[in-house]
C-alpha positions in Angstrom: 106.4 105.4 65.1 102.6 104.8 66.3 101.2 106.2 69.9 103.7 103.7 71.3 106.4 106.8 71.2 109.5 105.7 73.3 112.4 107.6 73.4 115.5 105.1 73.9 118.7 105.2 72.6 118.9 103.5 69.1 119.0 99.7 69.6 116.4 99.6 72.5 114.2 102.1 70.4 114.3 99.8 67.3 113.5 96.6 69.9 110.9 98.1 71.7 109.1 100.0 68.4 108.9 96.0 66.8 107.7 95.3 70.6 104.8 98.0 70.0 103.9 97.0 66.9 102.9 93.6 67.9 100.7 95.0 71.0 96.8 94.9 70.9 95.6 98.0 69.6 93.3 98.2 72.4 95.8 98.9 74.7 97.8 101.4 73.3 94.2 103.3 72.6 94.2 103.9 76.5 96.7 106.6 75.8 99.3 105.5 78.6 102.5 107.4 79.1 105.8 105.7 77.2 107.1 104.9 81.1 103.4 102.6 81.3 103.9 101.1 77.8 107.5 99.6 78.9 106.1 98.6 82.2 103.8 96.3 80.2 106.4 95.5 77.8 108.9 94.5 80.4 106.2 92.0 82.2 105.8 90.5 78.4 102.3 92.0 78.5 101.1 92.4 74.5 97.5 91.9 74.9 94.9 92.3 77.5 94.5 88.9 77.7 98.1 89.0 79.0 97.5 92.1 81.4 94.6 90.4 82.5 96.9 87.7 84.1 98.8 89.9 86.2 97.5 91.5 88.9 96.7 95.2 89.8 100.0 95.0 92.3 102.2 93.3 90.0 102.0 95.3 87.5 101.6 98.9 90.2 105.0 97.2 91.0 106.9 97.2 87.3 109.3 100.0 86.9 107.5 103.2 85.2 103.6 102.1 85.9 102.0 105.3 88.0 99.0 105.6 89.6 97.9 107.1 85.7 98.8 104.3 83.9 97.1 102.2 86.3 94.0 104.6 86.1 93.8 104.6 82.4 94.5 100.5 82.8 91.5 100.2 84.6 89.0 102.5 82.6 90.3 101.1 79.2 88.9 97.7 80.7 86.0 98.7 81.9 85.2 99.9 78.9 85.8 96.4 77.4 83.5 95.5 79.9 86.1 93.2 81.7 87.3 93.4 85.6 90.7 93.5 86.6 91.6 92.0 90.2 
């Protein structure tokens, strides 16, 4: 499996592995924690033009995003040059 490294049990690890595959590279280059990465799944967020439609709260407020995952959110965009509010 790639960086996206989730450690389910066997159906949900095969679900969310296909999940990880189809999510913008960009994002899982941010290095974010397997907890972060099925935040974002769980919000159907695949691409930062998806996180970009959420905002810092609501996705602060999915099940497994911590204040690091929100960091490394934030710098990972600001490195694309794009503002999240």
């Amino acid at each position: 499996m790639s960086r996206c490294n989730l450690q389910l049990n066997q159906h949900l690890r095969q679900t969310m592995e296909i999940r990880c595959k189809q999510m913008d590279p960009r994002i899982l280059s941010w290095g974010l924690a397997s907890p972060a990465l099925r935040a974002l799944l769980s919000l159907n967020i695949n691409t930062v033009e998806d996180l970009l439609q959420y905002s810092p709260t609501a996705v602060a407020a999915a099940h497994g995003m911590g204040h690091t995952g929100l960091q490394r959110i934030k710098e990972g965009l600001q490195e694309l040059g794009l503002e999240w509010v």
